[in-house]
C-alpha positions as CSV (number, residue, x, y, z in Angstrom):
1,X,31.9,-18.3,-7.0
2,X,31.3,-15.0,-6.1
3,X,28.9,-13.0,-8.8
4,X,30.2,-10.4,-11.0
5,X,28.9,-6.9,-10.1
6,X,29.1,-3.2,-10.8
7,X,31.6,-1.1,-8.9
8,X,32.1,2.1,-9.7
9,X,31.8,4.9,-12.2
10,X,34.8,7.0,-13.3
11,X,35.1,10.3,-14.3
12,X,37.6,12.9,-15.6
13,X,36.7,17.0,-14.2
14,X,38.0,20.4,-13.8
15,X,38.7,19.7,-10.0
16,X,38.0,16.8,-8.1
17,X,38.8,18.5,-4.7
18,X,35.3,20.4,-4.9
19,X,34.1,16.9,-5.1
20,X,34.3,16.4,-1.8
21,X,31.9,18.7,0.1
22,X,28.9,18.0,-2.2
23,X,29.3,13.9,-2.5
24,X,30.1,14.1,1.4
25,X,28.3,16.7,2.8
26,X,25.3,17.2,0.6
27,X,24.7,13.3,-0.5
28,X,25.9,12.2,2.3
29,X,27.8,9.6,0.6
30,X,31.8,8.2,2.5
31,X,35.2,8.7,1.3
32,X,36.9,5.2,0.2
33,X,39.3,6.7,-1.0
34,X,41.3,9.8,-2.4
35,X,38.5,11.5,-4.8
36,X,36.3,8.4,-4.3
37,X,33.0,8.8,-2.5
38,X,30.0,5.8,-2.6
39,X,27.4,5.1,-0.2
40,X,27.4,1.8,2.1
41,X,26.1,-1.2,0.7
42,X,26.7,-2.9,-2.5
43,X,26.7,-0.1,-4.9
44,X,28.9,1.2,-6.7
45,X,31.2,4.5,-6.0
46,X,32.6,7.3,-8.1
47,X,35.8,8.1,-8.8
48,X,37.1,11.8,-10.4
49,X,40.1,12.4,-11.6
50,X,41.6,15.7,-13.1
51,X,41.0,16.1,-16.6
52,X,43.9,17.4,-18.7
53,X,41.8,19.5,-20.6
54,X,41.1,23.2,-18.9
55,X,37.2,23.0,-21.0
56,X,34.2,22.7,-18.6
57,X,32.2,19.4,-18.9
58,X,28.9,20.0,-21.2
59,X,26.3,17.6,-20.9
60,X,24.6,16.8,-24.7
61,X,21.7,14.5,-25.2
62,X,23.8,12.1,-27.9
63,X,26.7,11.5,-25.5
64,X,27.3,7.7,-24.4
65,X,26.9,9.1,-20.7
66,X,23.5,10.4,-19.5
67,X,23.8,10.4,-15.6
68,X,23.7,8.3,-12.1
69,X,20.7,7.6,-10.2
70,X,20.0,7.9,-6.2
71,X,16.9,5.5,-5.0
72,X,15.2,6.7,-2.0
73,X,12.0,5.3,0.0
74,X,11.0,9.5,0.5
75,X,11.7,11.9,-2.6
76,X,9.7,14.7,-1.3
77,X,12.4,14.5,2.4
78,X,15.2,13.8,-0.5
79,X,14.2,17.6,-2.3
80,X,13.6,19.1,1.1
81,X,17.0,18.3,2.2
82,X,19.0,19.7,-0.7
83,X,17.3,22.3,-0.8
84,X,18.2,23.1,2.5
85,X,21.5,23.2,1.2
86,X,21.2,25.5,-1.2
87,X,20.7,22.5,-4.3
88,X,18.5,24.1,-7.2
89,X,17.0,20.5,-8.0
90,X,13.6,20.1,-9.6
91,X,10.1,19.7,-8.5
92,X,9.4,15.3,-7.6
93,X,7.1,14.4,-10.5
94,X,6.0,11.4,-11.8
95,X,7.5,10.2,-15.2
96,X,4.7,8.5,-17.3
97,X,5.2,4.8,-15.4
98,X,8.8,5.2,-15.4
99,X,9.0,6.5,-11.6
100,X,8.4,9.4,-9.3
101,X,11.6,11.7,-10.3
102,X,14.0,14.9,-9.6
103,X,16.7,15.6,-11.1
104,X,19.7,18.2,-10.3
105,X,23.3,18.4,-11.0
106,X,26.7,18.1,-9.2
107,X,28.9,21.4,-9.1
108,X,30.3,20.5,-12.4
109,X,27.1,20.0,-14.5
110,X,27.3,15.9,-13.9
111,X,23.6,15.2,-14.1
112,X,21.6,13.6,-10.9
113,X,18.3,11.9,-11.0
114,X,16.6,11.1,-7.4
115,X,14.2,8.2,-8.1
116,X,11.9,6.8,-5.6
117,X,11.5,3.3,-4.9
118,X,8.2,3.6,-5.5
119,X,5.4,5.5,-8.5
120,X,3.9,8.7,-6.5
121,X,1.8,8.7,-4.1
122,X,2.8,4.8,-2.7
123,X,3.8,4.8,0.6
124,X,7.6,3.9,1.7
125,X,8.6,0.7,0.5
126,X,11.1,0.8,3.8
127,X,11.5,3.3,7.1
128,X,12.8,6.2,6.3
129,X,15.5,7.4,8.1
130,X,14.9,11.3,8.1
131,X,19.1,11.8,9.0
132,X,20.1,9.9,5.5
133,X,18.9,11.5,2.1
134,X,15.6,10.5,1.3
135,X,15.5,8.5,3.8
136,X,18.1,5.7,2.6
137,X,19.9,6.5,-0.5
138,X,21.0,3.7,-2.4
139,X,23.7,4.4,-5.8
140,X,20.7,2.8,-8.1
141,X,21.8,3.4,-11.6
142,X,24.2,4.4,-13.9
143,X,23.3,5.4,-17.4
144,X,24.5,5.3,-20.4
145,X,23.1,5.5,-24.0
146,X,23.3,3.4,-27.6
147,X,21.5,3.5,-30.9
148,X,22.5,0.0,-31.1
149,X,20.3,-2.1,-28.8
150,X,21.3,-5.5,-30.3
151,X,24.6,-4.9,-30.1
152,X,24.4,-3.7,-26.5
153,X,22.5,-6.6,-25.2
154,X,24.6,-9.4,-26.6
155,X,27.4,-7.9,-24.7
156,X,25.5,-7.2,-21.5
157,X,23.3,-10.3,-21.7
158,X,25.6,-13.1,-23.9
159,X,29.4,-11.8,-23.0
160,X,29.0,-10.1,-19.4
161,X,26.2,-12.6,-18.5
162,X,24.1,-9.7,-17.0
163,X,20.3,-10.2,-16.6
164,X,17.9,-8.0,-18.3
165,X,15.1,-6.6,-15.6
166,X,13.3,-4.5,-17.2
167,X,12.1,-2.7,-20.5
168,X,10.6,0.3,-20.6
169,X,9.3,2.1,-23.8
170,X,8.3,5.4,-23.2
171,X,5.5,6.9,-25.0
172,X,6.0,10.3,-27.0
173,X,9.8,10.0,-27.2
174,X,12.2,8.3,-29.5
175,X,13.8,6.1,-26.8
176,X,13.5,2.6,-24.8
177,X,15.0,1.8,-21.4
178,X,16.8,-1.1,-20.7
179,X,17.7,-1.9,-17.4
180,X,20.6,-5.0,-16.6
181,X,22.2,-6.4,-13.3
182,X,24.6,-8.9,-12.1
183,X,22.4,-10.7,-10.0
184,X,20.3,-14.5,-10.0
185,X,17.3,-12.9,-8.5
186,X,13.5,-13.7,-9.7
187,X,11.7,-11.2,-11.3
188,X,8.3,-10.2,-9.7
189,X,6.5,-10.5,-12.6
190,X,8.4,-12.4,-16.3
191,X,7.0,-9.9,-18.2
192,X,9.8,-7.3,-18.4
193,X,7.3,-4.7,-19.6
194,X,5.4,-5.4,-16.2
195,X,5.3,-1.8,-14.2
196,X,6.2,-3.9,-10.8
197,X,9.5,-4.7,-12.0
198,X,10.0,-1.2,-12.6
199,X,9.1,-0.1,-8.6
200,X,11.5,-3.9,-8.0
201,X,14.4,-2.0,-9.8
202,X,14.3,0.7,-7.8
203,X,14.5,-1.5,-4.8
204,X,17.7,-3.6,-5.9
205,X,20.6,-3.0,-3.0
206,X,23.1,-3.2,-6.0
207,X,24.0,-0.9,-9.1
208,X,22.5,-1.9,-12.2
209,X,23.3,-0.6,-15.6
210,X,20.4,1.5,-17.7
211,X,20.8,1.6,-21.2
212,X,18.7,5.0,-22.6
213,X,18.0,3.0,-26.3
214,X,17.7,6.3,-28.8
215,X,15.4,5.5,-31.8
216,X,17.5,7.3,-33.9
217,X,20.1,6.9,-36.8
218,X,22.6,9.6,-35.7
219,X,25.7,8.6,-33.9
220,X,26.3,9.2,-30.3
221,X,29.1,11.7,-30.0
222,X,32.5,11.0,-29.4
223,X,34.0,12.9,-26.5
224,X,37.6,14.0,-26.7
225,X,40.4,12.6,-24.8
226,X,41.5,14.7,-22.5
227,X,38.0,16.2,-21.8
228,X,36.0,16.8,-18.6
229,X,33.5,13.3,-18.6
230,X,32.2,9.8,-18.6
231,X,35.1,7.9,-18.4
232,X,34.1,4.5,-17.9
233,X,32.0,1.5,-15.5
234,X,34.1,-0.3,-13.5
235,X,33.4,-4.4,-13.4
236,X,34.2,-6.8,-10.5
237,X,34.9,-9.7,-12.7
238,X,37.3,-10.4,-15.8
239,X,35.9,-11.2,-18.9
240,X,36.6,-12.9,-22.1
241,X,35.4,-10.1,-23.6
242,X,37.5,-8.2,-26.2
243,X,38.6,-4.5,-25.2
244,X,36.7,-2.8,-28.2
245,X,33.7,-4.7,-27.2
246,X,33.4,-3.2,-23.7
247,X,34.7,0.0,-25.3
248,X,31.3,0.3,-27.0
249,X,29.8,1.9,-23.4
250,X,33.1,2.4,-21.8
251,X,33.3,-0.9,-19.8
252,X,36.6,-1.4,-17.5
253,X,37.4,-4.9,-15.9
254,X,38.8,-4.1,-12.8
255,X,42.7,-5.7,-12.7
């Protein structure tokens, strides 16, 4: 039986024509389809589609959607080469022992993070190919956000039968990361706290799901219809699940 997995990310924006140059030409992602780009392998694509309201997409840090994540082997070629495009993305730093990170954003404000497959200063966990972003560009995460963490992993871990690879509580701020995956593989290390699960994350060939856990009692906002945004995950796989309990972070079963 073939396993359940991530496949793709859908959006609604002001154009999704001006998609095309930067997911193409800049990322260096492939066109699958009409306003769909995604990079070779098993992860997952994006989609756009026109939003029918004429508002620009605002980013807030209490929406369901937070941003996508590229993995790279080289994050310092990864900066270099947008650069060199003209992308104003930020300096590579290393995030606590999250990861080595940069972050920019698409031509609509969609945020980016870059996230290298290993903590700074490690040396490539694989060749770099100096012609592909960073090296080998991988469509590593898509997150999303909950003040409901219970909630969120009995649907991820009990419903969807995802696994859960990694925790990560992060000193300083009032949130936790959660990171789940289709997939039957063996963690490096059971501890999910363990900071080589984190660099193994980074690693997967697949798109896995992080869930940005806000210590917080306010509600995430509610976006719109019609708006520029998050518009849902896609699944592979159907589900006995119930359409208002995927709705709780936008989950679609592909038909």
């Amino acid at each position: 039986m073939t396993k359940p997995k991530i496949l793709g990310v859908r959006y609604a924006c002001a154009d999704p024509s001006v998609k095309s140059d930067f997911y193409i030409s800049v990322l260096g992602m492939s066109r699958i389809a009409e306003h769909r780009f995604g990079y070779e392998g098993q992860g997952a694509w994006l989609e756009f589609e026109t939003a029918k309201s004429p508002d620009k997409y605002v980013a807030h840090r209490h929406d369901l959607y937070w941003k996508i994540a590229i993995a790279v082997p080289d994050l310092e070629l990864a900066c270099h080469q947008l650069r060199a495009c003209g992308i104003n993305v930020s300096d590579p730093h290393q995030f606590q022992d999250v990861g080595y990170l940069a972050h920019f954003c698409d031509p609509e404000g969609f945020q980016i993070e870059l996230i290298q497959h290993q903590f700074e200063g490690k040396k490539p966990s694989v060749q770099a190919d100096e012609n592909l972003l960073g090296g080998g560009p991988t469509l590593n995460l898509v997150t999303l956000r909950t003040t409901d963490i219970a909630r969120v992993r009995a649907l991820c871990e009990i419903q969807l039968g995802m696994k859960l690879l990694s925790i990560q509580p992060i000193k300083d701020y009032d949130f936790t990361l959660y990171f789940f995956a289709f997939t039957d593989e063996k963690l490096p290390d059971s501890d999910l706290e363990s900071l080589v699960n984190r660099e193994w994350v980074y690693q997967r060939p697949y798109s896995i799901l992080e869930v940005q856990y806000l210590h917080t009692n306010e509600r995430l906002l509610e976006k719109p219809a019609g708006m520029p945004g998050y518009l849902g995950t896609v699944l592979s796989d159907k589900t006995q699940c119930k359409k208002h309990e995927l709705a709780s972070l936008n989950l679609i079963v592909n038909s």
